[in-house]
C-alpha positions in Angstrom: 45.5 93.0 185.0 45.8 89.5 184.4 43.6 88.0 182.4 43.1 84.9 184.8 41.9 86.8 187.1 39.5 88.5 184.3 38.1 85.4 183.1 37.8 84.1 186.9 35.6 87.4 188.1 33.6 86.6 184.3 33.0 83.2 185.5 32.1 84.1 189.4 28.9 86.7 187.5 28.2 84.1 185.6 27.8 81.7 188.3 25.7 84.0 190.6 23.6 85.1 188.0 22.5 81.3 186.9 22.3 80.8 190.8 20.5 84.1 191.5 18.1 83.2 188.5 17.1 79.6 189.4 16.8 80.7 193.4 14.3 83.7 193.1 12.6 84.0 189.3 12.1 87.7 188.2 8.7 86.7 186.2 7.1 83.8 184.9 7.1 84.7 181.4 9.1 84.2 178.6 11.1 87.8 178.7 12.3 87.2 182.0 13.5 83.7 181.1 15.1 85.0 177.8 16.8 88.3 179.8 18.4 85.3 181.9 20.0 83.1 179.4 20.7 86.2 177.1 22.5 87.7 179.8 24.8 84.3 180.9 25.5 83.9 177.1 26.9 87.3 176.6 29.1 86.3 179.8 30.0 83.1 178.0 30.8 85.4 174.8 33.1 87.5 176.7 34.9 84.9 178.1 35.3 83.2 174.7 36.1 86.1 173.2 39.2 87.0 175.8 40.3 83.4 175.5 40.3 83.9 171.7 42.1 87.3 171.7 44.7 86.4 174.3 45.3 82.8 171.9 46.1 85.0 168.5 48.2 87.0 170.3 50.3 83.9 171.4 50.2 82.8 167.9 51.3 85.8 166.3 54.5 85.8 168.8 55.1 82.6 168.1 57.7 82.0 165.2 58.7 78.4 163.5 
C-alpha cells in the first residue's frame, strides 16, 4: 500500500468525523465534545506520525 493513499483515507475519517460531529451532536456535555476532538487528534497523530516515519526512512537512505 502506498502511503498516499494511507494518509488520503486518514484525512477523508478525519473529515467526516469533524463534519459528522458539527452536523448532528452526540450530547451536550463536555465528554461528548472531548470524545470528538480526542478522536480527530489521534487521526492528526497518525497522520503525523506516518509522515514522520516514512521522512527518516528517506533520511537514512539518503547518503552525502
Amino acid at each position: 500500500m502506498r502511503i498516499e493513499s494511507l494518509l488520503q483515507r486518514l484525512e477523508t475519517a478525519q473529515a467526516e468525523l469533524a463534519k459528522e460531529t458539527l452536523e448532528r451532536p452526540t450530547g451536550k456535555d463536555s465528554f461528548d465534545y472531548g470524545r470528538a476532538v480526542g478522536m480527530y487528534a489521534g487521526l492528526e497523530m497518525a497522520k503525523t506520525t506516518l509522515i514522520e516515519m516514512v521522512s527518516e526512512q528517506e533520511r537514512k537512505g539518503f547518503d552525502l
